[in-house]
N, C-alpha and C positions, 0 to 999 in steps of 0.2 A: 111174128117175125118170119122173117123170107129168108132162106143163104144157100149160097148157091157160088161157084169159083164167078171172078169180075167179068171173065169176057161172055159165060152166060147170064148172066144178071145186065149186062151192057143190049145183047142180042135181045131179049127179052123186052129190056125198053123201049128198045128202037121197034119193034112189032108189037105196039103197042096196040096198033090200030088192027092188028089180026085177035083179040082178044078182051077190046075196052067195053063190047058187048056183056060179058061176063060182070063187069066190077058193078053194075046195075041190080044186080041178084047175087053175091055171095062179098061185095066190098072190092078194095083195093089189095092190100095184103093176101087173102084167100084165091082170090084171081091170078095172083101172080105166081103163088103156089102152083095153081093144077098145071099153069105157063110153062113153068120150068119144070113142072114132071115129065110133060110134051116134049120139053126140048131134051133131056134127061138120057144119056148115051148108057149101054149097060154095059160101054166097052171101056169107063173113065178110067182112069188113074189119079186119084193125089198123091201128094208125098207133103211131109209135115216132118220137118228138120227144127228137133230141139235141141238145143244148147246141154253140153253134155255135163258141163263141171260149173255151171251157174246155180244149182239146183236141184231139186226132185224131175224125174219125167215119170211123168201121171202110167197108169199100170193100164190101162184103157181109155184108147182113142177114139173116136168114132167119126167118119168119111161124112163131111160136110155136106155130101152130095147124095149119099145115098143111105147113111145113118148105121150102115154094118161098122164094126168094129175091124180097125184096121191094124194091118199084122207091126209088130215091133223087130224092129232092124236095126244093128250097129253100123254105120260110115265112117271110114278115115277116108280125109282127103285132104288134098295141098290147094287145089284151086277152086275159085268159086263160081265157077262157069254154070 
């Protein structure tokens, strides 16, 4: 499995043709991996807003994008901008 934020996983497809050499020797899934480590910024930011009183929030998250463990933060807000 490949994951990656949508508009790098979009980029990725669309340069397809910078990297369909690879899927010949390592597959589809694996090729798209090293793709996106290329494109892979070490400036990113996520942010992941769970729902506060639906539930449990898990005690360890981990950055879809680069698999560190990301910090836990409380938000109040009024708008969904």
């Amino acid at each position: 499995m490949a994951k990656a934020k949508g508009d790098t996983i979009l980029q990725a497809l669309t340069e397809y043709d910078q990297w369909k050499e690879t899927v010949v020797d390592l597959g589809f899934v694996p090729a798209l991996i090293e793709y996106l480590k290329k494109l892979h910024s070490p400036l990113h930011c996520n942010r992941l807003i769970l729902p506060g009183l639906t539930g449990s929030i898990p005690e360890k998250v981990v950055c879809a994008e680069c698999s560190r463990p990301m910090e836990k933060f409380i938000m109040y807000r009024c708008c969904t901008d």
